[in-house]
KOLGU-937032 format. One record per residue: x, y, z of N, C-alpha, C, O in turn. Coordinates in steps of 0.001 Angstrom, whole numbers, plus 500000, padded with zeros to 6 digits. Layout:
XYZXYZXYZXYZ;...
***
This chain:
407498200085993066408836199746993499409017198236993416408138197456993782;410120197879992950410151196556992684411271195924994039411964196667994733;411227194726994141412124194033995726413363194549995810413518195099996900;414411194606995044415659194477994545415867196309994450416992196786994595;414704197166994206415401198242993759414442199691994850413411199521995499;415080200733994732414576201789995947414138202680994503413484203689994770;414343202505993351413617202954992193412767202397991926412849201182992106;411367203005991303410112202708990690410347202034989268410818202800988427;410134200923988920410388199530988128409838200275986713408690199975986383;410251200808986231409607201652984532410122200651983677411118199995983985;409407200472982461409637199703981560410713200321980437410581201513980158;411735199585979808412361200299978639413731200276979297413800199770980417;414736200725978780415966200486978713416503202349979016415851203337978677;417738202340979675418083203635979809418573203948981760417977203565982767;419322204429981684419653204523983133418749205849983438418366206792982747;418540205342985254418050206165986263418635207330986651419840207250986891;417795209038986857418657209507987415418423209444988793418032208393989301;418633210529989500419007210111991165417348210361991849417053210342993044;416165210656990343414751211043990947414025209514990594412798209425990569;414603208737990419414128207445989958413255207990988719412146207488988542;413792209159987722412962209488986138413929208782984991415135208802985240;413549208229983893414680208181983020414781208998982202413902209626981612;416523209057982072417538209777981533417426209766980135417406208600979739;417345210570979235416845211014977507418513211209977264419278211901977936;418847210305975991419857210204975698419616211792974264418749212022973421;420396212225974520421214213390973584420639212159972305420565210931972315;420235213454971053420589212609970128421803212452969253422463213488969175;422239211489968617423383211199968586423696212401967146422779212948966533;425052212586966872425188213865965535425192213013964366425204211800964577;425183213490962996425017212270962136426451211772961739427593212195961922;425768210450960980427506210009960804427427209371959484426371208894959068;428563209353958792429127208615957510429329207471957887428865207110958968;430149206518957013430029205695956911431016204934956015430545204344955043;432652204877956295433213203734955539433676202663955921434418202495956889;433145201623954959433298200421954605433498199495953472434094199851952456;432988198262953639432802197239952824434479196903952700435223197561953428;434918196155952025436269195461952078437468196168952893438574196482952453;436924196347954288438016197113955098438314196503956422437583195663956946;439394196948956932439334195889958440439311196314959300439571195618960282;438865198245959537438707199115960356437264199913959721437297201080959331;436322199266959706435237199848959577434998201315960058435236201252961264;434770202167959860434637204069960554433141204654960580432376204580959619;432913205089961489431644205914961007432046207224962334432126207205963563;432224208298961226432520209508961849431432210687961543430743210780960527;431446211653962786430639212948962622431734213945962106432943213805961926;430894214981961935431720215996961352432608216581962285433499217273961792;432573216446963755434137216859964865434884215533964480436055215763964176;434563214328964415435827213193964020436151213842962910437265214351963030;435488214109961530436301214493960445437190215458960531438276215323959968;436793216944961467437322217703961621438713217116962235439863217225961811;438233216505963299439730216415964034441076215438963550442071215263964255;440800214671961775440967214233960740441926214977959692442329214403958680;442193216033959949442454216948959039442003217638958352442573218134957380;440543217886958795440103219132957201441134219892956754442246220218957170;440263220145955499440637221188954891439672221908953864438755221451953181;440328223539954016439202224097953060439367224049951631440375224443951044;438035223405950928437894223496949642437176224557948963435945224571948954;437830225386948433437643226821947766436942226472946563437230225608945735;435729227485946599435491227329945098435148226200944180435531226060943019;434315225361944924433684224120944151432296224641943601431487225124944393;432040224558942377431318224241941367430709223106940628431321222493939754;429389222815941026428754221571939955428289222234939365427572223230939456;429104221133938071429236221127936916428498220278935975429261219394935585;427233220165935400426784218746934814426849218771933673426978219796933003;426765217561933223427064217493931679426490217968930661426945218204929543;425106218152931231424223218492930060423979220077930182423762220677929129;423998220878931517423748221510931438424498222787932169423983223826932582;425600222459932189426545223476932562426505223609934217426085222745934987;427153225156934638427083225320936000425897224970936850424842224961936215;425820224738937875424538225102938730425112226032940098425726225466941003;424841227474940125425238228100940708426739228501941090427589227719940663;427166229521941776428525230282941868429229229084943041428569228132943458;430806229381943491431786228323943745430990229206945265430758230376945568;430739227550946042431147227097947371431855226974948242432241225813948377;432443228055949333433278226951950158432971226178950525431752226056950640;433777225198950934433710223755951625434194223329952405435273223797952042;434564222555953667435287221929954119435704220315953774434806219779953124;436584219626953989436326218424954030437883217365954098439026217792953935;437661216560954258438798215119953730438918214793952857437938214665952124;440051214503952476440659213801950878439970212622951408439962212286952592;439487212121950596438559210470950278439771209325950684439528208518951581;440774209306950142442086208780950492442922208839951546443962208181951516;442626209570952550443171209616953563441763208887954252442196208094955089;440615208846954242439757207846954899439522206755954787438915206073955613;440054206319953525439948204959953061441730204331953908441852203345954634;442488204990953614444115204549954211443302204052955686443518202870955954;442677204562956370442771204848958115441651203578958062441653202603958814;440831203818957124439925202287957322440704200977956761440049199936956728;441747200956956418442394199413956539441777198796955275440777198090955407;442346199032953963441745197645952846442254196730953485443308196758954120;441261195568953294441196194057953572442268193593952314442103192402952050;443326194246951476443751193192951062444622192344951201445590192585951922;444515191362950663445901189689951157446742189631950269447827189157950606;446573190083948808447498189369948300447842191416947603447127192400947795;449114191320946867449819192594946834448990193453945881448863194674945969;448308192465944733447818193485943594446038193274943536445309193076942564;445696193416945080444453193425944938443455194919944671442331195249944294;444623195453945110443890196741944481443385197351943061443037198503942805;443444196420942376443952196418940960442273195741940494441530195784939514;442276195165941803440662194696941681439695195228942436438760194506942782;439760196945942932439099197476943932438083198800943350438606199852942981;436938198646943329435722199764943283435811200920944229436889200570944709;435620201669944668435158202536945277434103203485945459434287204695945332;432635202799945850431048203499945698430565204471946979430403204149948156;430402205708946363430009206727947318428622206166947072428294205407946160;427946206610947928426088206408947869425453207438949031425839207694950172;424929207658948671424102209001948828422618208326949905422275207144949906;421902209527950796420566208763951300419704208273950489419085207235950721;419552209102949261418892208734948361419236207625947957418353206869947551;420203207326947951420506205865946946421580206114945625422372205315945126;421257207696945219422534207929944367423615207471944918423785207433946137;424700206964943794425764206155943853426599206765943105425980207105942097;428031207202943021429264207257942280429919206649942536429743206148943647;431024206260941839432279204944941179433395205497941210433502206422940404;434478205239941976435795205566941879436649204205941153435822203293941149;437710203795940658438704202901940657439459203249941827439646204433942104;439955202218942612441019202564943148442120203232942412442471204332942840;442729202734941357443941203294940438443643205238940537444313206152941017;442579205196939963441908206705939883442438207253941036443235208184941149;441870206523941934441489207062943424443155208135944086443455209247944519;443933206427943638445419206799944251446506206612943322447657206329943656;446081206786942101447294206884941001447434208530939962448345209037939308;445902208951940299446048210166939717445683210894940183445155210841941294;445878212130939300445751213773939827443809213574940756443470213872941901;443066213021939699441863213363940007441381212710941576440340212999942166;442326211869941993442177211047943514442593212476944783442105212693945892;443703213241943986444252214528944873442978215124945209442907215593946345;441607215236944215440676216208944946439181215606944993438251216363944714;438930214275945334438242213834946010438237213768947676439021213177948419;436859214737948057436706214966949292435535214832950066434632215591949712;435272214063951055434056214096951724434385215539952700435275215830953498;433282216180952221433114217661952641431721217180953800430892216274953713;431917218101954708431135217865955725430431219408956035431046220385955608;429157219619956767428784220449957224429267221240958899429293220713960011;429499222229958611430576222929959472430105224620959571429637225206958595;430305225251960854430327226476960920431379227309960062431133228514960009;432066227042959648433028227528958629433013227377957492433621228245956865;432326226220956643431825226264955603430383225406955788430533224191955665;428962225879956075428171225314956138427650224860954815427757225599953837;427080223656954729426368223179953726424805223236953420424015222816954265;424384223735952262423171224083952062422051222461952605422556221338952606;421115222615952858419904221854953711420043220522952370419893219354952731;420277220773951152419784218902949787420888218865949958421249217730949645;422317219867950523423330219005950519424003217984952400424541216951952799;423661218741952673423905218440954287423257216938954678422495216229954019;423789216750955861425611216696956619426400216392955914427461216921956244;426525215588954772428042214859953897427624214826952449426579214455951915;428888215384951911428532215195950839430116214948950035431146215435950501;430087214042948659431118213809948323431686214549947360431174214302946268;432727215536947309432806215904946037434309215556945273435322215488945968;434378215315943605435743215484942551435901216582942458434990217148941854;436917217379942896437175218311941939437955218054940431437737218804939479;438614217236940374438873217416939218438499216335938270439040215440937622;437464216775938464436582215974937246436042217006936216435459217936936775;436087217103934677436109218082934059434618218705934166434301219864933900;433381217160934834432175217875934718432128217113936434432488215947936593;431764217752937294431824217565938402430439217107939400430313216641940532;429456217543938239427914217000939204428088215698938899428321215290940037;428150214735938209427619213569938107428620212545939080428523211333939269;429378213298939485430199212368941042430097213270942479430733213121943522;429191214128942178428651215466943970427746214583943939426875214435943082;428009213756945228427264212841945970426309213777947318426749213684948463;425282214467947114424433214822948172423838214244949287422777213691948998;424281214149950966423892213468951895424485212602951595423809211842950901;425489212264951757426243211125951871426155210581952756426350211157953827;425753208940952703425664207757953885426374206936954026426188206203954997;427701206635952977428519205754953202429404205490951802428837205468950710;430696205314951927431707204968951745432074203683950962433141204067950484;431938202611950576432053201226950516432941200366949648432385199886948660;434406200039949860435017199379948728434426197955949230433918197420950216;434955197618947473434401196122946440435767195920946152436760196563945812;435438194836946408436683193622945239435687193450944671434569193356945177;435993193386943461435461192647941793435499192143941243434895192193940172;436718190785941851436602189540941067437893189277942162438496188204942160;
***
């Protein structure tokens, strides 16, 4: 017992409960991650995404280039990529900076895909970019889980299905 306290003095950080034992924090759920040139940085679990707007994505298929399907269509859940990037705030100042903006999914692994902004929010193929999340309603298989990014309309669709997705990140590029 230390002078100051009617609790037994334990080393480490963490509040007391009422047996003078410490309290084991829950572990936290996992989280994404967007950033880099934004002025509302986000890192959400899959109930923030949910409560975000999902929506279900029917019938996704990777597609790779070299070698065709890999297995039958998926449901999915998830967010348009564009509605998460709007809510995280681009940092830009002047009107046509978007014009100079990247958009890099990256994966735990380190895999990386490339959006343009223009892409992102000038065409059809920006309509079905979605960070799909793992969910009782559409669960995600164990190499793809918790986040993963997918195009749908990309004519070959694996080489932008970002698996385990860790983060989000626009670039200015000059």
């Amino acid at each position: 017992m230390t002078a100051s306290s009617s609790s037994p003095a334990w080393p480490g950080p963490g509040p007391m409960c009422g047996h003078g034992l410490r309290r084991h924090a829950l572990p936290r759920p996992p989280q994404v991650r967007i950033g880099g040139w934004v002025r509302q940085p986000l890192a959400l679990d899959a109930e923030a995404l949910d409560a975000l707007g999902a929506e279900d994505v029917p019938g996704f298929v990777v597609r790779c280039t070299l070698d065709g399907a890999h297995g039958g269509p998926r449901p999915m859940r998830g967010v348009p990529l564009r509605r998460l990037i709007e809510r995280a705030e681009p940092a830009f100042g002047e009107r046509t900076d978007f014009k100079r903006t990247a958009v890099v999914a990256e994966g735990a692994d380190g895999y990386r895909a490339l959006f343009s902004w223009g892409e992102l929010f000038h065409t059809q193929v920006g309509e079905g970019v979605y960070l799909a999340f793992d969910c009782v309603r559409a669960p995600l298989d164990a190499r793809t889980a918790p986040f993963a990014l997918l195009s749908l309309h990309d004519t070959h669709t694996g080489p932008r299905f970002v698996r385990q997705l860790a983060s989000v990140d626009l670039h200015r590029l000059w």
